[in-house]
C-alpha positions in Angstrom: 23.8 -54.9 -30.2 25.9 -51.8 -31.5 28.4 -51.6 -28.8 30.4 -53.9 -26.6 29.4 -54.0 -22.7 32.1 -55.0 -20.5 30.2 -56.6 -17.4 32.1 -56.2 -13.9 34.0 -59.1 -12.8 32.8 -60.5 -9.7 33.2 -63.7 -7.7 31.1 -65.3 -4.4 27.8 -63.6 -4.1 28.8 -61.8 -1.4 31.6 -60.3 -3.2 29.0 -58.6 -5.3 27.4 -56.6 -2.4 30.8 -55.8 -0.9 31.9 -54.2 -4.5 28.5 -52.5 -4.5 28.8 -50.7 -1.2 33.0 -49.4 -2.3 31.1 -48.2 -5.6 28.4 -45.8 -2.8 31.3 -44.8 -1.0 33.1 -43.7 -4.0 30.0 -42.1 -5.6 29.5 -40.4 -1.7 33.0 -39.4 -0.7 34.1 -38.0 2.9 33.2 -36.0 4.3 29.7 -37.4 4.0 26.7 -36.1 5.7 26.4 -39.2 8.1 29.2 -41.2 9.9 29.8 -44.6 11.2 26.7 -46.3 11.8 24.8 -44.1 11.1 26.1 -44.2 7.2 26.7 -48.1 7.3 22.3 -47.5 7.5 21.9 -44.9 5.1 24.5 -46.8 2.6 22.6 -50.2 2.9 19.4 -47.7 2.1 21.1 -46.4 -1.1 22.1 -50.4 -1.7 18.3 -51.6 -1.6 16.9 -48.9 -3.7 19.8 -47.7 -6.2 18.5 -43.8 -4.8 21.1 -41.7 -3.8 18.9 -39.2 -2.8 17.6 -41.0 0.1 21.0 -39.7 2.2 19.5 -36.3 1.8 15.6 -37.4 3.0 17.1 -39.6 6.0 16.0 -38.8 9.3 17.3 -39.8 13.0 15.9 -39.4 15.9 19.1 -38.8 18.4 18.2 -42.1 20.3 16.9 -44.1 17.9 20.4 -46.3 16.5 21.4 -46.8 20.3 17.6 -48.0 21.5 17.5 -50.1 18.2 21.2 -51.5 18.7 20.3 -52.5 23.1 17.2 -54.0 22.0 18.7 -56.3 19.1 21.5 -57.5 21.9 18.3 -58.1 24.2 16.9 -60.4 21.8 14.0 -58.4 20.7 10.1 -58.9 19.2 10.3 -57.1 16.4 6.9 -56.5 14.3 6.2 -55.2 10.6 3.0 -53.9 8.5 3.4 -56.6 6.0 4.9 -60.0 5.3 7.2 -58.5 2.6 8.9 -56.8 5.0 8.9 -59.9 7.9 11.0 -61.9 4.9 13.1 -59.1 4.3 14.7 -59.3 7.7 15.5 -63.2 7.3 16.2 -65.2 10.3 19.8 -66.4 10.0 20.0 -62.7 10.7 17.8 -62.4 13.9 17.9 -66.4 15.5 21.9 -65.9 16.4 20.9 -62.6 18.3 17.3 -64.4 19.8 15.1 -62.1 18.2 11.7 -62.8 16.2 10.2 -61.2 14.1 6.5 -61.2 13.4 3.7 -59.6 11.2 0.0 -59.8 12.0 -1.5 -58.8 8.7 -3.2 -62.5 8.1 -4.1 -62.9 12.3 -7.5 -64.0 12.2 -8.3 -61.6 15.0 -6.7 -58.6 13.2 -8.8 -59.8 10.0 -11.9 -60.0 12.0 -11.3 -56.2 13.2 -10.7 -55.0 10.8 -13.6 -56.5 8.9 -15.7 -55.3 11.7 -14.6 -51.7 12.2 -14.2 -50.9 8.8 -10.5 -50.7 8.9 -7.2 -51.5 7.5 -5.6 -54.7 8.5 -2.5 -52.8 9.3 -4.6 -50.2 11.7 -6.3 -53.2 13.4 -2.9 -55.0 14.1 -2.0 -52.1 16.1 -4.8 -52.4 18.2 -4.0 -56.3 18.7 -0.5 -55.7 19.7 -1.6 -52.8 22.4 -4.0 -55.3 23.6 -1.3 -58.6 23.7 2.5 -57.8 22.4 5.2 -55.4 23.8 7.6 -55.5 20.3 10.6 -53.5 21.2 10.6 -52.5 17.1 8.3 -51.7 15.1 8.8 -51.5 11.4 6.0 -49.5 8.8 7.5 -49.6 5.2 3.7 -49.5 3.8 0.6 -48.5 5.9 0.6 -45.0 7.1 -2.6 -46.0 8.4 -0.2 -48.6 10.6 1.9 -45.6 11.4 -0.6 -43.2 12.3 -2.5 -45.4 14.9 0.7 -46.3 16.3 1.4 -42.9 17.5 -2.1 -42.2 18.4 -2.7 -45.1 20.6 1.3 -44.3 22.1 0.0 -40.6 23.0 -2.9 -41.8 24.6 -0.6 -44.3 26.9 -2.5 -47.5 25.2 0.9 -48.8 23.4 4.0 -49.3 25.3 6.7 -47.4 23.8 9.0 -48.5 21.8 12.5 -48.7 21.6 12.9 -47.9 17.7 10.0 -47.1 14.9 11.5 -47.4 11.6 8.6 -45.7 10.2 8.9 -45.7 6.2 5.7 -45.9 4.6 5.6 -45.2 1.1 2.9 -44.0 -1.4 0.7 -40.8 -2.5 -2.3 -40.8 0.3 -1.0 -39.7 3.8 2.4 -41.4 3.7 4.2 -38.2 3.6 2.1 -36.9 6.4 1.9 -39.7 8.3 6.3 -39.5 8.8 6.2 -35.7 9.4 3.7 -36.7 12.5 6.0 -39.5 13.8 9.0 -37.1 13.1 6.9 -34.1 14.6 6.4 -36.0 17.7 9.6 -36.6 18.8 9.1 -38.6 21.6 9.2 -41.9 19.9 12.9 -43.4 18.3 12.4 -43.5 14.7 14.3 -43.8 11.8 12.5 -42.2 9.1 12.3 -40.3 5.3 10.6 -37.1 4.4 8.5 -37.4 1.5 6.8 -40.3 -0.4 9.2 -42.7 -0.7 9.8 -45.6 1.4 8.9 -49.1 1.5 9.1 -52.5 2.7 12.3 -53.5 1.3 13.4 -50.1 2.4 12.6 -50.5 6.6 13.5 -54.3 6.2 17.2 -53.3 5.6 17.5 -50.5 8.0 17.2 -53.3 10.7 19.3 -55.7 8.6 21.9 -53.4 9.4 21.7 -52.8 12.8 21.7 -56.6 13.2 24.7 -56.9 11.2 26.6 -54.2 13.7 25.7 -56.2 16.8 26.4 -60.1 15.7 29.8 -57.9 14.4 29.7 -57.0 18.4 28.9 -60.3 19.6 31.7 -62.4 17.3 28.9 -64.2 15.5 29.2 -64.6 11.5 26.0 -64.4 9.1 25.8 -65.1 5.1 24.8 -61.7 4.4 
């Protein structure tokens, strides 16, 4: 090697995500485009991916931190489009607050219909959680399929609504389209980005840190 790399010092692990959220705020200064929570979200965001331009593709809906926050204090279901996202929203996170969190993607049911139908397993879990579940959040970080039925079968009164969407799925083939209907709709809370990007990882840690804000509320402490 040419040159001489001089490495960050750092201590306990969690130091090294407390020194990597002071180097976003630095790199982001105030006045920001987002406040309070709503930037403690957007920041973790930037965290996860390394992408600063994800504070500029960002989208609230105007109820949707609020619904999201009362539902995590209620001890929410809470229900993703695959198990990469389920493990990204670990349980020393959610059992302190009574939540669980679930994904239907190997249900032998939603397997089954979607074998039948000719569907994605992601579409078909939909139609399995109209039919049996009332998750207060849903989280799509990779189907827009997932995404797309959702709002159908809530337009058509089959699906309860919910209290929060965090509706990030990411790719080339409707993913785009699929957010511009769920932000296009309104009705629904949703936390979402314009564009392609998203992503498991990426909807995992928007409700990481809206669990983090109310076991904050609540006094309880969590190895983040």
């Amino acid at each position: 090697m040419s040159g001489k790399i001089e490495l960050m010092a750092v201590g306990k692990p969690g130091d090294i995500e407390k020194k990597s959220f002071e180097i976003i705020d630095s790199e982001v200064p105030e006045p920001r485009k987002f406040e309070g929570l709503h930037w403690k979200i957007v920041r973790r965001m930037v965290h996860t991916t390394a992408d600063f331009e994800l504070i500029d593709l960002v989208r609230f809906h105007t109820q949707a931190v609020g619904q999201g926050l009362k539902a995590l204090r209620n001890g929410c279901t809470i229900v993703t489009d695959t198990e990469m996202a389920r493990c990204g929203i670990p349980m020393r996170r959610m059992t302190p607050l009574g939540c669980e969190v679930r994904c239907l993607m190997n249900d032998p049911e939603v397997i089954a219909a979607a074998r039948e139908n000719g569907t994605t397993r992601a579409q078909a879990a939909l139609d399995v959680i109209a039919d049996s579940m009332k998750p207060a959040i849903h989280v799509i970080g990779n189907a827009p399929t997932a995404l797309i039925r959702m709002i159908k079968l809530i337009e058509d009164g089959s699906l309860d609504m919910p209290a929060l969407v965090v509706g990030m799925p990411v790719g080339f083939v409707n993913a785009a389209e699929s957010k511009a209907m769920l932000m296009e709709y309104g009705r629904i809370p949703y936390i979402s980005i314009e564009g392609r990007k998203g992503g498991s990882a990426l909807a995992a840690c928007v409700v990481n840190a809206l669990a983090e804000e109310v076991l904050e509320e609540k006094g309880l402490s969590c190895d983040f």
